[in-house]
Phi, psi and omega in degrees: 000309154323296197299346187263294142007256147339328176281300177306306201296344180295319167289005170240352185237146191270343161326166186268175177289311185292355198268324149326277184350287185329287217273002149312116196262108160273101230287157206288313225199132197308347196265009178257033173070192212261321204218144192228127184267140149253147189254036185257317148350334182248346180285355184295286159355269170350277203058032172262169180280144187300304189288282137004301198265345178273331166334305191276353180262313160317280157358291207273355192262150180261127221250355179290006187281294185232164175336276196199136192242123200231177158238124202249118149083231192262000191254155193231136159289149175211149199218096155303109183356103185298313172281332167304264206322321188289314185298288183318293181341278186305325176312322184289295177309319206273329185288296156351298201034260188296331174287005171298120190058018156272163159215197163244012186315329189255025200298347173218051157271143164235111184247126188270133186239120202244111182214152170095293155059024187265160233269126188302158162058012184216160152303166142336099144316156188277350194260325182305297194336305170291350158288328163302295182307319196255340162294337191290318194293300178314297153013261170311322189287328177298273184003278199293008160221067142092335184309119149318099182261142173235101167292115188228125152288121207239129159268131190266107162242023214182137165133165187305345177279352165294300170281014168285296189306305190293344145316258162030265192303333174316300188230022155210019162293138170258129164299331173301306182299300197290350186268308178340297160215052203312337180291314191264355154309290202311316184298332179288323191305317195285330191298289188307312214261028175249023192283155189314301202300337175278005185296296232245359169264305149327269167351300222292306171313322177288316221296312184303313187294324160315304180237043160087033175318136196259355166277312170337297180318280197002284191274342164283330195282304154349304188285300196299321207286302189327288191322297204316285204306320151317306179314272180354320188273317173283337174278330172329310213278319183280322202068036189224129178235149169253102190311332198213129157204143191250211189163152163303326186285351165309306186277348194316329177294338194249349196286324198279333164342294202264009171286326209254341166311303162311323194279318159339318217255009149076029182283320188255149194224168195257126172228141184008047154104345182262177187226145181184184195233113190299112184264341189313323176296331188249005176091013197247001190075228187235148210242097203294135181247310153239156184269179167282336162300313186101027120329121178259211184202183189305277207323341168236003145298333189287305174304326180305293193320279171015271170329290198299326201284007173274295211300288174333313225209358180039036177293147166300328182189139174260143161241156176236062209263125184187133181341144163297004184279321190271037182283330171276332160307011206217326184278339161285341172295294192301354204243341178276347180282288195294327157304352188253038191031069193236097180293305214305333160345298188278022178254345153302131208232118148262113215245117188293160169213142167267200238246148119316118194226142199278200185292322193271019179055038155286161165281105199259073151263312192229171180257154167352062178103311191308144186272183198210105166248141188273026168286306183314302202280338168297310214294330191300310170314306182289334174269011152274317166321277184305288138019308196258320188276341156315331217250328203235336207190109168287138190212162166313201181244345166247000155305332199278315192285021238197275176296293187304352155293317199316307192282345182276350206255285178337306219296299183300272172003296198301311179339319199265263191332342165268015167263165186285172193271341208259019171254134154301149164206161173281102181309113164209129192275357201239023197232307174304303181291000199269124182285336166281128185076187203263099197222192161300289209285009167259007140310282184306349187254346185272337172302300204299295211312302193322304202280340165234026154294279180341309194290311164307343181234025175017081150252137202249119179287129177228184188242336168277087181244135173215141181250122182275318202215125208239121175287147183307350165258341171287336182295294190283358175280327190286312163317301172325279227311325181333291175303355176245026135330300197301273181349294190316303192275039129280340208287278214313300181319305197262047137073349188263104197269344178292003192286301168339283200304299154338300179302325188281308182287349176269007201292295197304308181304321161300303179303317185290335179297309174280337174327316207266355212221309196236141165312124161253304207259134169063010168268130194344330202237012163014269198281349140291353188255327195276018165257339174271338181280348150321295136016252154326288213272028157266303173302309181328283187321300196288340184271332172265354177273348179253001159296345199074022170258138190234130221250147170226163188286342173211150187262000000 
């Protein structure tokens, strides 16, 4: 239908076709028709006023193609064959079905993702989470338009708190406690050996684990797998798997590699006894490479990481979705990868997130002092959960725990992703868990209404549809299911998965309008309306599987 578009504005503008394509809008409100050209592109050109030329251009285009093509302001409108559109539209989606609005544009792109990262011998964070969710979501939107993704859970597995622990653990580890409940043994553990008086017993311990002490080793490989089996249970629960997962301790072997590179390529300069590569010509300061200890620092494991994973995976492009704090350390990674002549550099995202904040617009780390495990925070979800769906439906103990994970999935998942990713937000699970307004589980409860119009009306998918006639709410919901090929590659271009999340509730809000308005079952025009609520619920579903919500036939 663009293209259809673009073909008519091309025989009157000297323009190229793609830049048409590009530059074609789809307007805030139906009543500004289906798709909007702006003209101020042509006033340079021109030397006309923006407004003038979409007037004569709306004139000179021939409209019999579509309802009517008018000009409002600097823009020329197009307003589209509604039943032409309605047919093709639903024929496409119901053949399609799942592949509706994927493609292969990208098929022989590779993209690498860094998400999640949480930290060995500590909780889950609540700051890890939102690393999940929207690395999970970029993920899936790459996927679904043709991209090879390699997902890697990156691990803080290395560093002076290992030997905080291995005190700890030294003169109050329990073994009972730790296979029982390792996170939070380990957080106690660590709470002791971060006491002042364990500082030089600590040390003595990372310094044995540096060089490869065979109890140190031990007891770090101990620490990490117990941490791992604890992780697991939570992504179980997210419903989130990693093709790779790594840790800073992967590289310690490989960083004098590149410690020997910058000094080759003549990069690293002397600042108080420590050593890094001075950045101040690009605005980033100076970027620590070794401490005076002879120490290294995230940065230059993150470069070591780098290398290797180009050298592994030849990606078209790397992300890093990890927290906003850390944008000048990720603009200092790229810009010494590229001073170490790496073209590839400039295909690195450090792609940001802001802070989770409790009700009272705190930064929702702790609770009254308290670490905030997000194990802790699932279980709430699901008994708020199970809580809503009890109200509706006597169900087995294993239908409830089965929907109230699913809707506890939504809940979080939608909570988040429908916000832009670069905002604080508020957590609130019992806002989030509300079958009602713009939440999860009332996505997921307008997919079950769709799915059991269907079921009630023993619908059979067919491809022969022809519509004599469309009610003005049936226009604009087929119109929504249209737009969301378009909706995906704007997600996927800005990195924004809330454009998805957005698209779905008005997706859903529309569909619930029409539910309320129009006859389905047994009505004149029958098997066009159970093919647009088909429809829906093929798009919905395709929309919430790349938020990473997986949808159910009954609430």
């Amino acid at each position: 239908m663009k293209e259809q578009v673009a073909n008519q504005i091309s025989k009157y503008v000297s323009l190229d076709k793609n830049a048409i394509l590009n530059s074609i809008e789809i307007p805030p409100s139906s009543e500004l028709g289906d798709f909007s050209f702006p003209c101020f592109l042509l006033a340079k050109e021109l030397k006309k006023n923006p407004i003038e030329i979409a007037r004569e251009l709306a004139t000179k285009i021939n409209s019999s193609e579509f309802e009517k093509v008018e000009s409002k302001g600097p823009y020329v409108n197009f307003f589209l064959n509604k039943k032409t559109i309605a047919e093709s539209t639903l024929k496409l989606v119901l053949k399609q079905k799942d592949k509706y609005g994927s493609s292969n544009e990208f098929k022989k792109e590779t993209l690498v993702i860094d998400m999640s990262s949480p930290n060995i011998a500590k909780p889950f964070g609540i700051g890890h989470l939102r690393s999940t969710i929207i690395g999970n979501s970029l993920a899936k939107i790459h996927e679904f338009l043709g991209y090879k993704v390699i997902k890697i859970n990156y691990l803080g597995d290395w560093g002076t708190q290992f030997g905080k622990l291995i005190v700890g653990y030294k003169k109050f580890g329990d073994d009972k406690k730790l296979k029982q409940n390792p996170i939070r043994h380990l957080l106690e553990l660590y709470i002791i050996g971060n006491n002042e008086e364990y500082a030089d017993e600590a040390r003595s311990w990372f310094k044995k684990l540096e060089d490869g002490d065979k109890e140190a080793t031990r007891l770090w490989k101990l620490f990490r797998s117990y941490s791992l089996i604890d992780f697991d249970k939570i992504y179980k629960l997210l419903g989130v798997k990693f093709d790779v997962i790594s840790g800073e301790s992967n590289y310690n072997k490989l960083m004098e590699k590149t410690i020997v590179s910058l000094e080759k390529l003549n990069l690293l300069k002397k600042s108080e006894g420590a050593e890094g590569v001075d950045l101040e010509n690009f605005n980033l300061g100076f970027c620590l490479i070794k401490k005076s200890d002879g120490a290294t620092l995230y940065a230059t494991r993150d470069i070591t990481a780098a290398l290797d994973r180009y050298n592994k995976y030849n990606f078209s492009k790397i992300i890093y979705e990890v927290g906003q704090e850390q944008t000048l350390h990720f603009k200092q990674v790229f810009k010494v990868l590229e001073l170490m002549g790496n073209k590839w550099a400039k295909n690195c995202n450090h792609v940001s997130h802001g802070f989770y904040l409790d009700q009272e617009g705190k930064k929702f780390a702790t609770r009254k002092g308290k670490s905030v495990f997000m194990e802790d925070v699932l279980a709430e979800t699901i008994e708020l959960s199970k809580k809503e769906v009890i109200k509706r439906e006597k169900l087995s103990e294993k239908e409830l725990k089965k929907r109230a994970e699913a809707i506890a999935r939504a809940a979080i998942f939608y909570g988040d992703l429908k916000n832009n990713r670069s905002n604080d937000i508020v957590f609130d699970i019992e806002k989030f868990t509300s079958f009602e307004g713009n939440t999860g589980p009332y996505l997921l409860y307008s997919y079950a209404r769709a799915k059991n119009i269907l079921k009630k009306a023993k619908y059979k998918n067919s491809l022969k549809i022809l519509i004599k006639n469309l009610s003005p709410k049936e226009k604009e919901l087929v119109i929504k299911i249209q737009n969301f090929p378009e909706v995906v590659k704007h997600a996927y271009t800005n990195l924004a998965p809330n454009l998805i999340a957005n698209y779905s509730f008005e997706l859903a809000q529309l569909f619930n309008e029409f539910y309320q308005l129009e006859q389905v079952i047994g009505s004149e025009n029958e098997n066009v309306k159970l093919a647009i609520v088909n429809s829906f619920s093929i798009v919905l579903k395709n929309a919430l599987s790349l938020l990473g919500i997986e949808t159910l036939e009954r609430m």
